[in-house]
C-alpha positions as CSV (number, residue, x, y, z in Angstrom):
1,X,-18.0,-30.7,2.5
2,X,-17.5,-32.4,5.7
3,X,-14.7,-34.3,3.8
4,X,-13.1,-31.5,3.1
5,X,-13.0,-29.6,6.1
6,X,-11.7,-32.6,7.8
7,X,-8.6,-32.3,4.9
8,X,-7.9,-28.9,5.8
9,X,-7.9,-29.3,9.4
10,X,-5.6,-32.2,8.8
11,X,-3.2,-30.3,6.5
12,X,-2.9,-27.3,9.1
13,X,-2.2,-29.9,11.7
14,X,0.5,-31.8,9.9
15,X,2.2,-29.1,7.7
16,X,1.5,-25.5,9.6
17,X,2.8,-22.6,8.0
18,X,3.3,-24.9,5.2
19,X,-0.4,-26.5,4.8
20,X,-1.8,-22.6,4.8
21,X,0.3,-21.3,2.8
22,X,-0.7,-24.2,0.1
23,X,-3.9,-24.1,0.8
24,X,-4.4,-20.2,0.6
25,X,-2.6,-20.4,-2.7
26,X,-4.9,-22.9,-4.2
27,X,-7.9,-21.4,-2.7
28,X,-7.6,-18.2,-5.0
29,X,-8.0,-20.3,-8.5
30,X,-9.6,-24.0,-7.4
31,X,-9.8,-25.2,-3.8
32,X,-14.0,-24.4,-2.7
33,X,-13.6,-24.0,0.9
34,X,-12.5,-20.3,2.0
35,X,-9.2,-21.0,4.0
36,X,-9.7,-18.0,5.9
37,X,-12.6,-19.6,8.5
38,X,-9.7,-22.0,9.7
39,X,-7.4,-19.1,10.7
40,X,-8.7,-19.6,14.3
41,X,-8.1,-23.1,14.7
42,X,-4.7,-22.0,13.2
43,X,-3.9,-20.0,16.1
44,X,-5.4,-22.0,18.6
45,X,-2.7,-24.6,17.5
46,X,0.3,-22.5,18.1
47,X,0.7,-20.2,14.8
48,X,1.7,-16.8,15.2
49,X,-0.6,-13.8,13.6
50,X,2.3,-12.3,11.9
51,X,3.8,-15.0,10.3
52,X,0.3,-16.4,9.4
53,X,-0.5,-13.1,7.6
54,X,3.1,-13.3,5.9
55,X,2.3,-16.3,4.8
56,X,-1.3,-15.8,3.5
57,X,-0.4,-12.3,1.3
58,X,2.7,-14.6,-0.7
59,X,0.1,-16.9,-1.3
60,X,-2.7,-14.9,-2.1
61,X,-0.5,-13.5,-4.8
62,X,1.3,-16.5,-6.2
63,X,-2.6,-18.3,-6.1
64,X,-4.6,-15.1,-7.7
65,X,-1.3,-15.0,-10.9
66,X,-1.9,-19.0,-11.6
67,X,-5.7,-18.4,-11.4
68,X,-5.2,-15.4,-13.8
69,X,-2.9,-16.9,-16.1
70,X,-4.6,-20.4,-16.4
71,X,-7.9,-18.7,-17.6
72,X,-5.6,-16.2,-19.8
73,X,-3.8,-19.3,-21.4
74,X,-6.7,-22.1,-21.2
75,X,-10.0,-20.0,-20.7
76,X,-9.4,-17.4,-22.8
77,X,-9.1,-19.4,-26.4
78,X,-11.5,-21.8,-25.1
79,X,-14.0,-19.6,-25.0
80,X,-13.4,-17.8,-28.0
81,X,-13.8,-21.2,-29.6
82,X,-16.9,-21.4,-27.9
83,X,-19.0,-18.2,-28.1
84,X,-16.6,-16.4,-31.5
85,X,-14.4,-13.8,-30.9
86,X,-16.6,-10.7,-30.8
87,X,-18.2,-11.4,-28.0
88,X,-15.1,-12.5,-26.3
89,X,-14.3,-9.1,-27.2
90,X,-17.4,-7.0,-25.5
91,X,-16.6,-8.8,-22.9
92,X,-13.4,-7.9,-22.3
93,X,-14.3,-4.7,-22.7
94,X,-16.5,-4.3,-19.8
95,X,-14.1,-6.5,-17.5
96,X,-11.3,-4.0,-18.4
97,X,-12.6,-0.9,-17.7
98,X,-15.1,-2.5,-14.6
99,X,-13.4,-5.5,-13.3
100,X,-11.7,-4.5,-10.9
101,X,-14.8,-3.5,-8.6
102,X,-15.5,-7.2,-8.9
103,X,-12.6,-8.4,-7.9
104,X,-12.7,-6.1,-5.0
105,X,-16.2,-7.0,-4.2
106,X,-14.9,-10.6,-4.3
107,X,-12.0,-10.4,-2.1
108,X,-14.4,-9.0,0.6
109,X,-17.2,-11.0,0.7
110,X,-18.3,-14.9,0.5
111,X,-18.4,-14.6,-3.5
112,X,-16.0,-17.6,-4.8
113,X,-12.4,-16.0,-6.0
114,X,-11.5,-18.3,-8.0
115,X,-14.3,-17.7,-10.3
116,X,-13.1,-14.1,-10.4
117,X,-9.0,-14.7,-10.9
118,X,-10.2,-17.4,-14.1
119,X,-12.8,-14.5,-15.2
120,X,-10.0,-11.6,-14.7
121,X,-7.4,-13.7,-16.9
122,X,-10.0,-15.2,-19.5
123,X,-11.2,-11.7,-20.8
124,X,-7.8,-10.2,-20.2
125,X,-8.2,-7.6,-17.4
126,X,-5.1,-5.8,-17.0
127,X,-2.9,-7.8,-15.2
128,X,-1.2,-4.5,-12.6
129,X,-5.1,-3.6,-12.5
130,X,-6.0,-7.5,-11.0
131,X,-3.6,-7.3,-8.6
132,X,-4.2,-4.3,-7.1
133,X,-8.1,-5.5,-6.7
134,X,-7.0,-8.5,-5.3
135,X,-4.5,-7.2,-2.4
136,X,-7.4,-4.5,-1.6
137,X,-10.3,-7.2,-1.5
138,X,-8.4,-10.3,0.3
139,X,-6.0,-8.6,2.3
140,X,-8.4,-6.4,4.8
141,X,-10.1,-9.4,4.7
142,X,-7.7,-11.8,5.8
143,X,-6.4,-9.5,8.5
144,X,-9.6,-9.2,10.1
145,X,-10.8,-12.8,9.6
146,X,-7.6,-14.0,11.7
147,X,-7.4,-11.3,14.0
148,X,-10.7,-12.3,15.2
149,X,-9.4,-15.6,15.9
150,X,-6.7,-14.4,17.2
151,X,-8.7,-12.5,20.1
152,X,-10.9,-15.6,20.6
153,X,-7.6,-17.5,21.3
154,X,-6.0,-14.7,23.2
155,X,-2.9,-16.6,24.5
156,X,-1.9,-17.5,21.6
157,X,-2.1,-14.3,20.1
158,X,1.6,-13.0,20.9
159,X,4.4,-11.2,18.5
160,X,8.0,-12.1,17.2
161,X,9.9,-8.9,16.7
162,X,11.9,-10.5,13.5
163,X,8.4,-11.6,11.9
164,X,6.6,-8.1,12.9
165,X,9.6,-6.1,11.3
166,X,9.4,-7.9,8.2
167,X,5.6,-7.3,8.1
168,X,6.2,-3.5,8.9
169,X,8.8,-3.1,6.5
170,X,6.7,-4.9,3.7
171,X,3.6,-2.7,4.7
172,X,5.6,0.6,5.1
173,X,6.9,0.0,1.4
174,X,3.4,-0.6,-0.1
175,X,1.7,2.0,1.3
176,X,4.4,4.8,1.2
177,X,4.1,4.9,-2.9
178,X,0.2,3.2,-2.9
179,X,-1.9,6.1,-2.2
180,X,-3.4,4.8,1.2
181,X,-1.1,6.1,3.9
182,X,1.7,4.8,4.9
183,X,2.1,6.2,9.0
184,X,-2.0,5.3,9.3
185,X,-1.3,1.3,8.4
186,X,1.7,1.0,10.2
187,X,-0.3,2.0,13.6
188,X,-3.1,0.3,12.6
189,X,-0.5,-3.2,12.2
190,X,1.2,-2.2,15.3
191,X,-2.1,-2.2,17.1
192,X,-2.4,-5.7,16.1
193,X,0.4,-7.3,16.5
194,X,0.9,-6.4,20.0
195,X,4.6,-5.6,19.8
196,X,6.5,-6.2,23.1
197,X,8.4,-2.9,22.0
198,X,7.2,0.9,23.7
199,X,5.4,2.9,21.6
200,X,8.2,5.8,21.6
201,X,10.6,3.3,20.1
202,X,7.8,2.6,17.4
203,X,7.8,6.1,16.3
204,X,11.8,6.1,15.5
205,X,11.7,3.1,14.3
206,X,8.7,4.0,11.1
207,X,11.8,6.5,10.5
208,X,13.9,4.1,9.5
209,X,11.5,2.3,7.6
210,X,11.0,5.4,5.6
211,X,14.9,5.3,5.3
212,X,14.4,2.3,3.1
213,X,11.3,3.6,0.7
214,X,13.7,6.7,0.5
215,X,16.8,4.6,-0.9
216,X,14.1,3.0,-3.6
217,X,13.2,6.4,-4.7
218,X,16.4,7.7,-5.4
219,X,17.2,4.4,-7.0
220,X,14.3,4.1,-9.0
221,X,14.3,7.6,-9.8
222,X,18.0,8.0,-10.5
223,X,18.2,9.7,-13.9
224,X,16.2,12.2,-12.3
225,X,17.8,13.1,-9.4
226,X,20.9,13.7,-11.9
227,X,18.8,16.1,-13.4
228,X,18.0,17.9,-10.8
229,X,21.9,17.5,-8.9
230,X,23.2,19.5,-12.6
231,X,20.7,22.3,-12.0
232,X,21.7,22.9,-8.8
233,X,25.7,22.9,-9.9
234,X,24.4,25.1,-12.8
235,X,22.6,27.2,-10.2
236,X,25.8,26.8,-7.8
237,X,28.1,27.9,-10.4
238,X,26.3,31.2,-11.8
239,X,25.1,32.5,-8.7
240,X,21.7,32.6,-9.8
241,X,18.2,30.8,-9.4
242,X,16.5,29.4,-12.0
243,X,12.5,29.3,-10.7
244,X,11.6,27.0,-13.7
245,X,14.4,24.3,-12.7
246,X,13.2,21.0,-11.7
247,X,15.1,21.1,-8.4
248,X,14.0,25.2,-7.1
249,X,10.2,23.4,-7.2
250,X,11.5,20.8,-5.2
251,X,13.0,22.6,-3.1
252,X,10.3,25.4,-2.5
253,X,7.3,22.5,-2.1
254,X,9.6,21.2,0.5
255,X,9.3,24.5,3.3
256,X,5.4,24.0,4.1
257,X,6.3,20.6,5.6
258,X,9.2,21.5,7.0
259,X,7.2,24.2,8.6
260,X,4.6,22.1,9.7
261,X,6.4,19.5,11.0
262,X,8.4,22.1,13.2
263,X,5.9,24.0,14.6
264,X,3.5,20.8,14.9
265,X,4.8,17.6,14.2
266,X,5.2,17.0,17.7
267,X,1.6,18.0,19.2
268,X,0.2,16.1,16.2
269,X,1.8,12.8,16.7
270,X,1.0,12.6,20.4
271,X,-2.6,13.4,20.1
272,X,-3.7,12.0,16.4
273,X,-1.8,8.8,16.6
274,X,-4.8,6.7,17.6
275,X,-7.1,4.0,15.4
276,X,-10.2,6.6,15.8
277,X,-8.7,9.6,14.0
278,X,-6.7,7.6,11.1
279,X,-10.5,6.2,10.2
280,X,-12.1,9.6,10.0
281,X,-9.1,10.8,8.0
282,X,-9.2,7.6,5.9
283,X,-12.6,8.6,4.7
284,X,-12.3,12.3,4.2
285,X,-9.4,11.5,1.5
286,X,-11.1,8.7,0.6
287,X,-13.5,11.3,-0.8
288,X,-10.8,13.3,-2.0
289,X,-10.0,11.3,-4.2
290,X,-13.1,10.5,-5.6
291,X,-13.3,14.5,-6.3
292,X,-9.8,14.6,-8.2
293,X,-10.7,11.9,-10.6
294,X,-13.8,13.8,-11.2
295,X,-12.2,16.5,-11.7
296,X,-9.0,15.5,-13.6
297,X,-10.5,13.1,-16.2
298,X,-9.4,15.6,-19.5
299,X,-6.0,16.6,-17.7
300,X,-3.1,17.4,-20.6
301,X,-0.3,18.9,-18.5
302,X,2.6,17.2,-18.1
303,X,5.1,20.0,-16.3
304,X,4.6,21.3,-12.9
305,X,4.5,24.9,-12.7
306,X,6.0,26.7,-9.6
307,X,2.7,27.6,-8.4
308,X,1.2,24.2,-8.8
309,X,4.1,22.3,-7.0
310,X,4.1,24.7,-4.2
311,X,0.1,24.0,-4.2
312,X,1.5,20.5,-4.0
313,X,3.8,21.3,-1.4
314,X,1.2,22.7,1.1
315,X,-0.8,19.6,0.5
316,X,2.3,17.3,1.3
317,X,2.0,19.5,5.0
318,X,-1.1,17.6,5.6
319,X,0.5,14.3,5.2
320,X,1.8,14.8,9.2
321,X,-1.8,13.9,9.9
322,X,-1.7,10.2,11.0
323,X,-3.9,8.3,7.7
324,X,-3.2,11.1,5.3
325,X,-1.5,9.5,2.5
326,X,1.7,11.8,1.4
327,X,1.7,10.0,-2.0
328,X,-1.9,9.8,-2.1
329,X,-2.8,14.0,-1.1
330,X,0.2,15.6,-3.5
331,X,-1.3,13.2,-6.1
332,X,-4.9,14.1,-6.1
333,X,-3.3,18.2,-5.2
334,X,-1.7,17.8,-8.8
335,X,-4.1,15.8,-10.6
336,X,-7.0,18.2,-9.2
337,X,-4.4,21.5,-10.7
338,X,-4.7,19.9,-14.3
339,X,-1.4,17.8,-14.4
340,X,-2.0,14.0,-15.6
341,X,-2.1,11.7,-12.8
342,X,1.5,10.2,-14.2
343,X,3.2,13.7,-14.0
344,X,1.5,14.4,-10.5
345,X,2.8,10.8,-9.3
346,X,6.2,11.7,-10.5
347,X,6.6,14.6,-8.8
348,X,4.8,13.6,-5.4
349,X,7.4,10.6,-5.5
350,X,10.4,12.8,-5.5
351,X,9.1,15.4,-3.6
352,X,8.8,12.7,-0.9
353,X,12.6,11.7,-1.0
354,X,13.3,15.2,0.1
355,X,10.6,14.9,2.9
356,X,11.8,11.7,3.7
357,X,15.1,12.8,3.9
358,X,14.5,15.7,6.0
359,X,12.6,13.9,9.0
360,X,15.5,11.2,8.8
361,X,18.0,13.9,9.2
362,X,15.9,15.4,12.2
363,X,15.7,12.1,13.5
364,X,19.3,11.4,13.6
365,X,19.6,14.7,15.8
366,X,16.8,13.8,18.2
367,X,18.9,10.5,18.5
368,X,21.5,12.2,19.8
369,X,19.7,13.6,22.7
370,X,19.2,9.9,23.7
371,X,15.7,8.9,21.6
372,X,15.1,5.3,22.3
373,X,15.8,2.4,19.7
374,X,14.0,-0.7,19.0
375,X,17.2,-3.9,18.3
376,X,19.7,-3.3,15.1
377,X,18.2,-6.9,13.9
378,X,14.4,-5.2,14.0
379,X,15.9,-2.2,12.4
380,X,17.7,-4.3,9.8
381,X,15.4,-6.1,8.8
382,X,12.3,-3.5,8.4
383,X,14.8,-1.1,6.3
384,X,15.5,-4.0,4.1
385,X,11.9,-5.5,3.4
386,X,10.9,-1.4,3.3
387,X,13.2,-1.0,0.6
388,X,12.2,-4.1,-1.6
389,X,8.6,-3.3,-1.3
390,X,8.9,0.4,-2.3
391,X,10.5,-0.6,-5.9
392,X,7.6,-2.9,-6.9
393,X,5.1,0.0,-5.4
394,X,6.2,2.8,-7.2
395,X,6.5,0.2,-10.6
396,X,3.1,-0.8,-9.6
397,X,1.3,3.0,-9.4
398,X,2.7,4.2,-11.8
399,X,1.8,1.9,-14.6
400,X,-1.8,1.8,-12.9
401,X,-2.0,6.0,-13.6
402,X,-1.3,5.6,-16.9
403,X,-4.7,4.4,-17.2
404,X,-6.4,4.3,-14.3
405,X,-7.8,6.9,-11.7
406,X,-7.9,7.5,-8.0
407,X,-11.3,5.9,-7.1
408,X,-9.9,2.7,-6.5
409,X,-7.5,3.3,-3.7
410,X,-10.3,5.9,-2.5
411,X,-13.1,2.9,-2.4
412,X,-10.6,1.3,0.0
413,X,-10.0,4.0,1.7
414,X,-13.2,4.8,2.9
415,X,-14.2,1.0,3.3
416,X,-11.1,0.7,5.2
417,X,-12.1,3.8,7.7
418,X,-15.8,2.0,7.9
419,X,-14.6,-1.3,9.1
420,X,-12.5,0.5,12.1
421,X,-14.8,2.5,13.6
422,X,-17.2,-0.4,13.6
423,X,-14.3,-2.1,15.6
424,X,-13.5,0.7,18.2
């Protein structure tokens, strides 16, 4: 063991960003030391947080597929060869429709991963399902394993603005479209990265990184939002509202939050923006969700009726709340009314492009009275890695909710809100 501790330090000496990057890789399917307990001897040698934990997630993901994939391709026939086919098949069974607490309960704890990504691939867990167990496991994780080390080596502990606006953007993406709150991480990562940028130019900029999860929506999304553009000319041209169209829901969910944000947007950003309340409010929909996929387990209905979506629309209202998922509350809203968690995704995505839209369009008026403005390059940059992110999230969920409920993202959540209050 002492041999290979010696070997790590000496890769993380020699290669940096390089050397973890390898190592965190190989770590997920073969390497037996956990990578993590070097992150503070990686900061105390002059590697930056951010780019440390940019680093760590591409490799946790590349690491975790070849892990999956060799016991798929290798494992999987071997041990068919080995114990028959049936009870290859039982197996797989229970590691499809259970596995992923494992690999969640891995990720978070001393339990060896690779042993878990082989395991995952050998009895064929779904492979969407896998990876969403593994960034909710080793991600929290790995964020608080280096951020420790980060505080123990407090000067060098310090934030590029490129680096952190990539990170942003990335996170912003995920979390808009994965049920577990966009605004409530993107505080909680601003904490710790210790951005040399005031907080007021913070809040603008999240605006922009919305900008770019609203361009994926309406890209992804695109037959859609043709749809709905020939209602409204159809509409338009006859003088007349049609309540069952696709785009007078939209547009009726839309008020409450409008409302809302009007009347209190303001007083609710100023005094719920804080690590404390996103914690409490990352448990209570933790629960939440727990409670819709109780309750929605024999849901049929596919087509949102105008009193579901403006159900769904108050719901969205809550979503001002710092650590109330948008996605994740008009989700379980629909799901808990009777529509299949697919149809209630749907609609909660494209219900947010309007949101989105609106709050951008409000903040390009508030610029005008002089809001302040993080650098065009910060801006650029988060928009773009926003943007990228948001297309493989909203891929991601929605091929998870065709067979998959809620709890999982709600396990997180309420882990998630654990683990900060025990650090305030």
């Amino acid at each position: 063991m002492h041999v290979l501790t010696v070997f790590v330090e000496t890769v993380i000496l020699q290669y940096g960003y390089l050397g973890i990057f390898s190592l965190t890789a190989l770590e997920q399917f073969i390497f037996p030391i956990p990578v993590d307990i070097f992150f503070g001897f990686s900061i105390e040698h002059g590697l930056v947080y951010q780019k440390l934990m940019l680093m760590v997630l591409a490799a946790t993901i590349l690491g975790a597929t070849i892990g999956y994939f060799l016991g798929k391709w290798m494992g999987h026939p071997a041990l068919e060869w080995l114990v028959g086919k049936t009870k290859v098949a039982h197996g797989e069974t229970f590691i499809k429709k259970w596995g992923i607490w494992g690999v969640i309960l891995a990720g978070t704890t001393p339990i060896p991963f690779k042993v878990v990504t082989w395991t995952a691939g050998i009895f064929e867990m779904p492979f969407g399902r896998f990876m969403i167990g593994v960034l909710i496991g080793r991600m929290p994780r790995y964020m608080l394993t280096a951020y420790a080390g980060a505080k123990f080596f407090e000067s060098k502990f310090y934030a590029t603005t490129d680096m952190s606006a990539l990170i942003l953007g990335t996170l912003q993406g995920f979390t808009e479209f994965l049920p577990i709150s966009s605004s409530g991480h993107l505080i909680l990562m601003e904490h710790f990265l210790h951005l040399p940028i005031p907080a007021s130019e913070l809040i603008t900029f999240d605006i922009f990184l919305h900008g770019g999860s609203l361009i994926a929506i309406l890209i992804y999304f695109w037959k859609d939002w043709m749809h709905v553009l020939k209602e409204l000319w159809h509409m338009i041209k006859k003088a007349h509202l049609d309540t069952s169209s696709l785009a007078f829901k939209l547009a009726v969910s839309t008020i409450p939050a409008i409302i809302a944000g009007l009347a209190f947007g303001g007083a609710i950003s100023n005094k719920m923006r804080n690590l404390h309340s996103i914690a409490i409010f990352f448990i209570i929909i933790g629960l939440i969700y727990f409670y819709a996929a109780w309750k929605g387990k024999r849901n049929t209905h596919e087509t949102v009726s105008l009193k579901k979506s403006i159900l769904i629309g108050v719901a969205q209202a809550l979503a001002l709340i710092p650590g109330v998922s948008r996605a994740g509350i008009t989700i379980a809203t629909g799901v808990t009314l009777g529509l299949k968690r697919e149809a209630a995704a749907k609609f909660s995505f494209m219900l947010g492009a309007i949101a989105i839209l609106a709050a951008n369009v409000y903040a390009l008026f508030s610029l005008q009275g002089g809001a302040p403005l993080p650098d065009l390059s910060f801006i650029i940059l988060g928009t773009l890695s926003s943007f990228a992110a948001s297309l493989f999230a909203i891929y991601l969920l929605l091929k998870f909710l065709q067979k998959y409920t809620m709890r999982t993202f709600g396990f997180y959540l309420i882990l998630a809100g654990i683990l900060i209050l025990s650090f305030l």
